[in-house]
Phi, psi and omega in degrees: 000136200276154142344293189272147188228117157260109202265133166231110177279112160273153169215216193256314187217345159220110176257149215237117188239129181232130165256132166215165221217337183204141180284124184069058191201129146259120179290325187181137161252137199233180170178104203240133183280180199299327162286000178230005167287283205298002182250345201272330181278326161299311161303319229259136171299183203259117226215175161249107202239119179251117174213145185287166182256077182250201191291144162102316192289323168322307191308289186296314178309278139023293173318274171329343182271308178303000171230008174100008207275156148246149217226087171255107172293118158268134188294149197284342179292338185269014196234331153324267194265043167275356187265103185299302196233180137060127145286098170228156155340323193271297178327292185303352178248010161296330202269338173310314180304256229333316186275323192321348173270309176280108184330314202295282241290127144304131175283133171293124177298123186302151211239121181269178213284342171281354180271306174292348191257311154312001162256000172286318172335269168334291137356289152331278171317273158331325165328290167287332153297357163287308187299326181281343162333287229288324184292278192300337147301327187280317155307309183279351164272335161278329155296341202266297184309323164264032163091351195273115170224110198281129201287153202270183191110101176020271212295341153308325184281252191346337165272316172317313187274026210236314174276349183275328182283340150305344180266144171286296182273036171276357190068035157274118173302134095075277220268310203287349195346286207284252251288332168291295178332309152322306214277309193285355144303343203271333192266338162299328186290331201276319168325338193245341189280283176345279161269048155285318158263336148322315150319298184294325158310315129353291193293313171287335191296319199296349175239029168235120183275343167279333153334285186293326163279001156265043215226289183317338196263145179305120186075010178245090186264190167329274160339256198328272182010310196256296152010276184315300188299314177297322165285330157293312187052272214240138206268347181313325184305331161276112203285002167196181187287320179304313153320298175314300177313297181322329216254319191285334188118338194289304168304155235281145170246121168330067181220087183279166167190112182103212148281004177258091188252142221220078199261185172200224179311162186288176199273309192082039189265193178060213199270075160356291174310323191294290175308303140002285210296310228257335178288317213260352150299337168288343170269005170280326177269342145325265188327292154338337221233320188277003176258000168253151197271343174228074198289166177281201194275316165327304155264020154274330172285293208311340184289284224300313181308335160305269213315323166286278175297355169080171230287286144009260188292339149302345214260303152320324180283321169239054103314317194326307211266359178267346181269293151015282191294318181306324180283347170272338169316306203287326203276016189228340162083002193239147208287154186266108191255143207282155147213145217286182211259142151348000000 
């Protein structure tokens, strides 16, 4: 642990700089354009550099690591209520010392320029597929008002409307023609930036061997895989699976008191897309497991677990257990082998 400890509020073009020398004393302040912030991290002996882990910061850790700085990013909801009074730039990075004292806070793990560039990858990708939703809900509610109505499923609307707008006597005015026409080019075009990237994503699994072995596990494809690594990075930091399910969300949220222990809904806490991902692969292993005549054991626990608990909370429990597996799969380098069910 470096002596000096420097809190930095980043931003887009003025960063708020706090130096201390002893916990809970600032020593000196600063306030720097972005250029003259990147020569101030250079000059400076080799320190503990505090930052929240918003835009940006990854970048500037990364800097900062490359001149000798040890570098702890705090998540920014633990850095709220350490902010006594006022929200300002001078506040937050008093309130960055603050949390840096308590043990209990984990630090977010530096993130490198291939991890980040596979979650903009990901990013991207959910972007345009919110807009192609957003696009084929918006067709079908305007085919709908003249009577049109497209059977459901994506991958349906664009030929359908391709062929209705081709018919003279479907009772589409006219008038509305060329802009439908627009809209269903505009959804092939997002169709082909969608796999363009899923290429690309390809293309790095073939050359990440933790990729291709988290691969192996049942509901775990492409998407999560390459997810996890960006997101995660190094899976040791976690000392067990149950942690790792935590960090993910999956697990039960607390509220014991006494001899009275309370458990209830998974927590939702961590990365929402991830946790997305790791459900609906399990109903997808659902789904597959109730059409086999001979599941293995994983989808034999999981069948028995539906059947009780309805459809839902199986579908969560093994995500739970699919999270599980993935952190021994990824911390053990060995590949995931199915076994037969009991």
């Amino acid at each position: 642990m470096q002596p000096t400890t420097i809190a930095v509020d980043v931003a887009k073009s003025v960063f708020e700089v706090a130096v201390s020398d002893q916990p809970g004393q600032v020593r000196e302040r600063y306030r720097f354009a972005r250029d003259r912030f990147h020569r101030f991290l250079s000059e400076q002996a080799p320190a503990t550099v505090l930052m929240e882990a918003g835009s940006s910061a990854h970048h500037w850790a990364r800097h900062a690591q490359r001149h000798g700085h040890q570098v702890v990013l705090v998540p920014p909801h633990v850095v709220r209520p350490y902010v006594l009074r006022n929200k300002t730039d001078r506040a937050d990075t008093k309130g960055l010392l603050e949390v840096f004292r308590n043990e209990e806070v984990h630090a977010v793990p530096v993130k490198s320029e291939t991890q980040q560039a596979l979650a903009a990858l990901h990013r991207l990708r959910s972007t345009w597929l919110a807009t192609r939703t957003a696009r084929i809900n918006t067709i079908r509610g305007l085919l709908r008002e003249f009577g049109v109505v497209v059977p459901s499923g994506a991958h349906h609307l664009v030929p359908h409307l391709t062929a209705i707008l081709e018919d003279a006597d479907c009772g589409i005015p006219g008038l509305l023609r060329f802009a439908l026409a627009e809209a269903a080019r505009e959804i092939r075009e997002i169709e082909q930036r969608l796999r363009a990237i899923e290429r690309q994503l390809e293309t790095v699994a073939a050359e990440m061997l933790p990729v291709r072995q988290l691969q192996s596990i049942p509901g775990i494809g492409l998407l999560t895989a390459t997810a996890l690594i960006a997101s995660v990075g190094d899976v040791r930091r976690f000392p067990s699976a149950r942690h790792f399910a935590s960090y993910l969300g999956l697990t039960p949220r607390e509220r014991s008191s006494g001899l009275r222990r309370r458990l209830g809904a998974i927590s939702k806490r961590g990365d929402a897309y991830l946790r997305m991902l790791l459900i609906h692969g399990a109903r997808a292993v659902l789904w597959r497991a109730r059409k086999s005549a001979t599941p293995d054991r994983l989808r034999a626990w999981a069948l028995q677990l539906e059947r009780h608990r309805g459809h839902n909370k199986a579908a969560v429990a093994l995500a739970n257990k699919l999270a599980r597996i993935a952190w021994a799969v990824w911390r053990t380098g060995r590949e995931f082998v199915e076994a037969p069910a009991v």
